[in-house]
N, C-alpha and C positions, 0 to 999 in steps of 0.2 A: 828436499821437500818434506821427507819424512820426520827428520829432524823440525820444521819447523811446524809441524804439526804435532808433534808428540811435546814439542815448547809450549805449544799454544794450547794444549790439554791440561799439561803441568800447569799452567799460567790457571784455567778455568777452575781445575782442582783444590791449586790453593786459596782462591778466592772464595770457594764455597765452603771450603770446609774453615775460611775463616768466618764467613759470618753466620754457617750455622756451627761454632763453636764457643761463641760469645760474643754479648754485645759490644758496639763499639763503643769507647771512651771518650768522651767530648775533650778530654785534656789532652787525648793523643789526635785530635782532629786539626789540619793545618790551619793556622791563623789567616782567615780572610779578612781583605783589605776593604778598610773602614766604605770607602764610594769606588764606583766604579769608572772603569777607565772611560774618558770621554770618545763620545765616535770621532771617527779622522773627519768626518763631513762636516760635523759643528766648528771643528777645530779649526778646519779651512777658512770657514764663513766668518767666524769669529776673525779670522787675522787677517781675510779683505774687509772687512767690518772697520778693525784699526787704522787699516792703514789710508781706507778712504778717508776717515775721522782726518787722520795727521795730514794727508794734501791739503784738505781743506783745511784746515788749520795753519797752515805756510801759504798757501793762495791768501787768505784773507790779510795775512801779516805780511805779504807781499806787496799788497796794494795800499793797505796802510804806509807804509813804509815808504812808499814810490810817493803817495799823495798827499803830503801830512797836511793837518787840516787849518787852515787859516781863514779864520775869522771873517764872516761878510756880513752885509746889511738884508740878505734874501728875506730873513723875517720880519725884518722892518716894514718890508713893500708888501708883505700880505696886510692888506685894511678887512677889519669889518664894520658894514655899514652902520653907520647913527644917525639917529632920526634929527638929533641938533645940529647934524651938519650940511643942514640942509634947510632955505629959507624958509620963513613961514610962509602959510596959504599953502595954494594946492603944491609943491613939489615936498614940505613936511608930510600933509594928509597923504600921499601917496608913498612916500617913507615907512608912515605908521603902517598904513595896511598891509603893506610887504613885509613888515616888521616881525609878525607873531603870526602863529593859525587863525587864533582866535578875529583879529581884525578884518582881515577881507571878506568886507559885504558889500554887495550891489542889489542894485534895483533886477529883478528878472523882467517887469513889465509885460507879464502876464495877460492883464487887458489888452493891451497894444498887439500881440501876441495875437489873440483870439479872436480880435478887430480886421486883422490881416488876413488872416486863417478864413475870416467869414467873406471874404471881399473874394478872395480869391475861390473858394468854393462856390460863390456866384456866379463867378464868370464860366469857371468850367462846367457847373449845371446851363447856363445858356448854349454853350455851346455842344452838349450834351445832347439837347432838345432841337437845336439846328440840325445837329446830324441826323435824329430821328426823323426831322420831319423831311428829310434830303432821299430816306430811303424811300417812305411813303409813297413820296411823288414816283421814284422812280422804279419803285414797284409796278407801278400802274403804265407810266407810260414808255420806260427802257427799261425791262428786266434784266437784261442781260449786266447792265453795270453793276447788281449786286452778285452774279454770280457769276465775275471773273473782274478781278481787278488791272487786269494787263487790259480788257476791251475797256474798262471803266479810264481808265490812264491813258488811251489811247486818242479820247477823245480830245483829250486839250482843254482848249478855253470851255467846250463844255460840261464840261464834269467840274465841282466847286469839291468834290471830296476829298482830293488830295489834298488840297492847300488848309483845308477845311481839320484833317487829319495830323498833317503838320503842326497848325494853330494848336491844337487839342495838345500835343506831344509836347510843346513848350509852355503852355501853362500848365501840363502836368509833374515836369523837370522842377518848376518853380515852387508848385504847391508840395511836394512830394519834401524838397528840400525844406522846407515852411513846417511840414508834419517831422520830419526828425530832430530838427532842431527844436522845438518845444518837445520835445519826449526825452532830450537830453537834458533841458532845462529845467522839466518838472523832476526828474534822478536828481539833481542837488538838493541836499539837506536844506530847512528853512533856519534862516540866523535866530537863534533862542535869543532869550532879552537879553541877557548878560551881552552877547554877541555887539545886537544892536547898539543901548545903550551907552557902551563904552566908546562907541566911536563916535557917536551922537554928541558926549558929555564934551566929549573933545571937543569936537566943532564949537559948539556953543561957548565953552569957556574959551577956547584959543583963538574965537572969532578967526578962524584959516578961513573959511569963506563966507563972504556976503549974505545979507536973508535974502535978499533974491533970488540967489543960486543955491538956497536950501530947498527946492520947492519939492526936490526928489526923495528928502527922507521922512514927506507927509504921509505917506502908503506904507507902515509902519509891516504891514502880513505880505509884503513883496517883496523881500529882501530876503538873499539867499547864500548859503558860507558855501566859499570856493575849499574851503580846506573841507579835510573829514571830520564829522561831527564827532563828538562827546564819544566812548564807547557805551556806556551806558547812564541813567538815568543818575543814578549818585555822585558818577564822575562830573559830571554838569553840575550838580548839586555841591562839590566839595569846591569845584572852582570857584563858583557864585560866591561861597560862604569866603575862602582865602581872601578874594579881591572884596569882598565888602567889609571882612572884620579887619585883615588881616594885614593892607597897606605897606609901608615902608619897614613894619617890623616881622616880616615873614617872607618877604623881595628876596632879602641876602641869604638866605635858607633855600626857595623853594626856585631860586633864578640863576641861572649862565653867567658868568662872568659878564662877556661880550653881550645880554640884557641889561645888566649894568649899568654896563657904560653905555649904553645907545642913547641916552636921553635922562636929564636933569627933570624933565616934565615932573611938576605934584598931581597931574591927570592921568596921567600914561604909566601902567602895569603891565610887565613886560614878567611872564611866568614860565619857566620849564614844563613843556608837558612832559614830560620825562621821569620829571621830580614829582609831577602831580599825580603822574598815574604809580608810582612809587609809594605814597603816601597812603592812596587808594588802596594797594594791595594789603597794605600791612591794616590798614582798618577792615577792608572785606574779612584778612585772614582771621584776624580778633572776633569779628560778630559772626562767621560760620562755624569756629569753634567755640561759641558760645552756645551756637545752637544745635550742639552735637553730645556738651558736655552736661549743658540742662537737663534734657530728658533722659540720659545716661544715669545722673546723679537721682534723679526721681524713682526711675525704675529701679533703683540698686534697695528700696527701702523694702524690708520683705513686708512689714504694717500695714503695706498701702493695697487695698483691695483690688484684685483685677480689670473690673472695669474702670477703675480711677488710671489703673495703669493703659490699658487700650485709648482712653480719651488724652492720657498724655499723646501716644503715638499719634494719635488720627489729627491731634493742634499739631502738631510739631509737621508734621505731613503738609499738611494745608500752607504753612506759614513756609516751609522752607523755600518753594517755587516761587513766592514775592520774592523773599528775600534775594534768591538766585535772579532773579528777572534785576532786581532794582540795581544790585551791584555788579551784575557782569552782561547782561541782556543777552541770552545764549539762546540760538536757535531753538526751535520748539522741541527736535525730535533731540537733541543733547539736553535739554531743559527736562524731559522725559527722562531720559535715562540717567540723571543726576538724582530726580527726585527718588525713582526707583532703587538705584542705592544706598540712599539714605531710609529709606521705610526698611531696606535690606536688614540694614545695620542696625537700626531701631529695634526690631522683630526677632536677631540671633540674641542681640544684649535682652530681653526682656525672656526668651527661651533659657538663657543660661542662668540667671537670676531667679529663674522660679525654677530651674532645676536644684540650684543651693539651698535655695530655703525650704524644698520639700525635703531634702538631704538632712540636713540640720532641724529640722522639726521631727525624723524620725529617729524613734528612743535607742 
């Protein structure tokens, strides 16, 4: 023991009195190893890592191998629909409107609606007013049937209230259904002309049905798109423009394959929305960087006097919130906070620009 402490002193000694004797030499320093050893834990993880990789890798060429693949007719028997395959008159017209978003429009019949709505709120006000006048009476001459309905039920053939209560219950099942169904029916979007018109032009040139049996697309502000409308105002408006300038030489661009081929018709425009709201973005993208890069470029002019500069901001402010509305129709409180960081950006570019030029104008 002594021994190994009198080692362990010698050991302490010569180490002090080597490094308070001079410093250490970096060329007698051992050469450390460029990276460091990996942990055993990654290492582990790393080599079940492989060798799941390599099962699945033998499983897959396993089944290959068991199942080689010969050729069938499966994608032959997938069809998609076309509207020419299909007689003229109403089984084509019902082709077309199942065709696209754009086509599915009907009549809502709204008056008819409101006619029913008014029939039936008549009848339940009558019987409204029976009941009242059921209490009246028997206010006066049986109290007691308004204040217990077990003595009131009791009576039988003389009490008319139950049946009376009854009646009431079923024209209010009827009406009740009558009031939601019109409040789901007012929720659909109203067919915009484009809508209409094209299925209208149909009719008319492909003669599919009778004038007789046109009499339903006289109500022109009654007609309602089962699909989702337009996103916003320009999108409606880019479509409008494609299908009126844009005909068979923008089809093979802006359409599906399988639109294509649905139909030979020179009436029938069959469009990708897809492709349209595609087109939209990249023109939205163009006109909001135009309206970020204009008063950006105005305001960089040191010449331009302050208030010329402030009235750029405050048009560019005003104008951008159409713009946003027309091309993307964003809820109000995002239509807000879009505008807000735009005045944002407007207002640091116009700060750091008239920081330069006070910089650069002093001597």
């Amino acid at each position: 023991m002594e021994d190994d402490e009198l080692l362990n002193g010698k050991k302490i000694d010569i180490t002090d009195s080597e490094t308070e004797g001079h410093e250490s030499d970096p060329q007698d320093a051992p050469v450390q190893p460029s990276s460091r050893r990996r942990p055993a834990y990654l290492t582990a993880l790393w080599g079940a890592a492989v060798n799941e990789v390599v099962l699945w890798a033998e499983s897959i060429h396993s089944y290959i191998s068991s199942k080689p693949y010969v050729p069938d007719d499966r994608h032959d028997r997938v069809k998609h629909e076309k509207i020419k395959d299909y007689p003229a008159g109403y089984p084509q017209l019902a082709a077309l409107l199942n065709s696209d978003p754009d086509y599915p429009i009907y009549r809502r019949f709204g008056t008819l609606r409101s006619r029913v709505l008014l029939h039936r709120q008549y009848e339940l006000a009558k019987l409204e007013s029976k009941l009242s006048e059921l209490d009246q009476k028997d206010a006066i001459d049986s109290k007691y049937r308004l204040t217990s309905i077990r003595r009131d039920q009791a009576d039988g053939d003389q009490s008319e209230r139950t049946d009376l209560v009854n009646e009431i219950d079923q024209k209010l099942k009827n009406y009740d259904d009558l009031i939601f169904r019109e409040r789901r029916s007012q929720q659909l979007p109203k067919a915009s002309n484009r809508n209409f018109w094209n299925v209208f032009h149909y009719i008319w040139n492909e003669k599919s049905i009778v004038l007789s049996e046109m009499q339903f697309f006289e109500q022109r502000d009654d007609f309602i798109l089962l699909s989702q409308e337009p996103p916003s105002p320009f999108h409606e408006w880019v479509s409008t423009m494609v299908l009126r300038y844009g005909g068979r030489r923008f089809q093979s661009l802006l359409a599906t394959k399988q639109q294509l081929e649905s139909t030979d018709n020179e009436y029938i425009h069959l469009w990708s929305r897809s492709k349209i709201a595609v087109l939209v973005q990249m023109i939205s993208t163009v006109v909001f960087t135009i309206l970020l890069m204009i008063p950006v470029g105005l305001l960089s002019k040191s010449t331009m006097p302050l208030q010329a500069k402030l009235g750029i901001i405050f048009g560019s402010i005003i104008a951008f919130p159409i713009f946003a509305y027309i091309f993307s129709r964003p809820p109000p409180h995002h239509l807000c906070a879009m505008t807000a960081t735009y005045a944002a950006v407007l207002v640091v570019f116009l700060s750091n620009f008239s920081n330069v030029s006070i910089t650069n104008s002093q001597p």
